[in-house]
N, C-alpha and C positions, 0 to 999 in steps of 0.2 A: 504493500500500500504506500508507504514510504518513498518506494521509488516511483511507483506512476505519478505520486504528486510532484515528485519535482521533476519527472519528462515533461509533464503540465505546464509547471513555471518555468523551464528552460524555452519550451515552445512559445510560450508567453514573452519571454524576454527577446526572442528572434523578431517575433510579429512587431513588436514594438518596434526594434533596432531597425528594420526595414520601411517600417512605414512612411512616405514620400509625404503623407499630404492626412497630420494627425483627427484624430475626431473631434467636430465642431466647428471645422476651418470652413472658409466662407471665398467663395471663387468667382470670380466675374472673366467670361472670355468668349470664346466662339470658334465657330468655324470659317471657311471661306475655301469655295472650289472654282474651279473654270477648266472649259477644254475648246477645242473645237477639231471639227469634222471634214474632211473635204473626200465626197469619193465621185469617181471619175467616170464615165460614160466612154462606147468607145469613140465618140465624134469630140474626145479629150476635153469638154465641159464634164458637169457635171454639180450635187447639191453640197453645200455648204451649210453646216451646224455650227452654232456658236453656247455657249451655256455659260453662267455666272450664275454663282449664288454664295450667299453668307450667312450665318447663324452663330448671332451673340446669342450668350446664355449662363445664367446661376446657377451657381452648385454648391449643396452644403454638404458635408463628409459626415454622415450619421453613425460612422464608423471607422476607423484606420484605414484608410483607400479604399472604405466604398462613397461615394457620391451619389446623391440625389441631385438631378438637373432638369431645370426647366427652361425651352429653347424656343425659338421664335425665329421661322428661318424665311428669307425670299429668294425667288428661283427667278431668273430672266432667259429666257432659248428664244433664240432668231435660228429659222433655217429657209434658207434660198435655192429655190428649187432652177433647174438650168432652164427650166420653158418661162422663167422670168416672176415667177410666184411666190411671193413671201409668207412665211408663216410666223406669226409670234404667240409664243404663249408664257404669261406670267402668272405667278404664285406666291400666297405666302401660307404658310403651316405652321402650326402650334404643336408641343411635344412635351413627355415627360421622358425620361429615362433612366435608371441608374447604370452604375459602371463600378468597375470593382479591378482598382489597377493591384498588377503583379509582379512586383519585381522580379527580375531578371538577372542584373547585375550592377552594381553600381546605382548611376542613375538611370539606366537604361532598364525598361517592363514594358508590357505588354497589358493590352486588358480586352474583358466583352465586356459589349456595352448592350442592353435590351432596351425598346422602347417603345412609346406608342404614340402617335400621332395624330391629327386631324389636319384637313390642306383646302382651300378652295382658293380657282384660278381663273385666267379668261386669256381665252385663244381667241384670236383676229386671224382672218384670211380672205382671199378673193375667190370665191366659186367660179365654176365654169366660162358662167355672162357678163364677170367684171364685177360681180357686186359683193360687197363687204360683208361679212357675216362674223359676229361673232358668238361664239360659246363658253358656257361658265361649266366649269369644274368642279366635283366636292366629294370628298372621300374621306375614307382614314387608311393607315397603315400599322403596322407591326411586326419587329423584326430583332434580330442580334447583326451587330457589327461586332467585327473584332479592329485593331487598333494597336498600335503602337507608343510610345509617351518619352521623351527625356526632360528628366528634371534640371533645366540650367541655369540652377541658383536655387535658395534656399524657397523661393517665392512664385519663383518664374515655371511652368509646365509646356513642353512642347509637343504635339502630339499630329499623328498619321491614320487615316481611315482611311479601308481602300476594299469596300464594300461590301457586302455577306449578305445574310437571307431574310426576305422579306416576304412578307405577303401585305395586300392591297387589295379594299375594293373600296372603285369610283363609279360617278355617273355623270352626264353630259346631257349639257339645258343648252338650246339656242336662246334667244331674246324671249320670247314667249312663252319662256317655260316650260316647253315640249319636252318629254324625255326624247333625247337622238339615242347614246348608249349606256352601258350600261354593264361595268368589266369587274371582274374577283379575280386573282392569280395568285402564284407566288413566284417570287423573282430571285434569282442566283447571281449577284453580281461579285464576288471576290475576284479581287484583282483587275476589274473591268474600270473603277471608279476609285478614285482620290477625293482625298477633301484634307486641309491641313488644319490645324486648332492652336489653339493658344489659352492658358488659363491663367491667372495672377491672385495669387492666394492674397485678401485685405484684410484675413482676420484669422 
């Protein structure tokens, strides 16, 4: 008995010694992604994608490196189609998540991050006849990312997402309110999508 209590408090004193970001600490940071697209047809046009989006967000540590976060993020995609047709669609989504970083080595860990979301958006484009249409967006999502993190500085969190599994269901209104569609999946992006972050520990 003797000795499982103190594997207990050895284990205890590790957890401690490691822990990047102590319980109660209070974080203010975000994310911020962008890419773009270009693929080619053989008469060598072809469409063009563009994408930006950012997501500040607070997090409070209810525990030795798990965090509680609540995020708030907007998405901006332009894509230009080669027969001269533009498409835009913006967004912005509201989010909770927790994360539960692991160190690794040093400053350097790893973490999953779980979370859940809500998002509505509005796509503009030109149909067939030249004329404007736009569509509104509204969904939720829920998913794990995994993630990367370096701590540089006692204060400062650096961190890499680079996409994992989700699932999503949305619906599509024209002006009128029509339902147009109407989609549920789940989606497998690892490694497909980046996003970088930043966090700054104020308390």
């Amino acid at each position: 008995m003797k000795q499982i209590i103190t594997c207990l408090g050895f284990f205890a004193i590790v957890s401690v010694a490691n822990a990047q970001v102590p319980k109660g600490s209070l974080l203010v940071g975000g994310t911020m992604g962008m890419n773009s697209n270009n693929v080619s047809s053989g008469s060598g046009s072809g469409n063009t994608s563009s994408n930006f989006s950012i997501a500040p967000r607070i997090s409070y540590a209810v525990a030795n490196n798990l965090l509680l976060s609540g995020k708030a993020g907007f998405d901006f995609n332009q894509t230009k189609y080669e027969n001269g047709q533009n498409l835009k669609n913006n967004g912005v989504n509201l989010g909770l998540f927790a994360k539960k970083l692991i160190p690794i080595k040093g400053a350097f860990g790893w973490y999953p991050e779980l979370g859940v979301s809500v998002f509505t958006g509005k796509q503009q484009y030109l149909n067939v006849v030249g004329q404007r249409v736009e569509m509104h967006n509204k969904g939720f999502s829920t998913g794990i990312t995994p993630g990367l993190y370096y701590q540089a500085g006692s204060r400062f969190l650096v961190n890499v997402e680079f996409g994992g599994l989700q699932f999503s269901s949305s619906r599509s209104e024209n002006e009128s309110n029509d339902l147009i569609n109407k989609t549920r999946g789940i989606g497998f992006s690892l490694f497909q999508t980046f996003q970088l972050g930043f966090d700054f520990i104020i308390k």
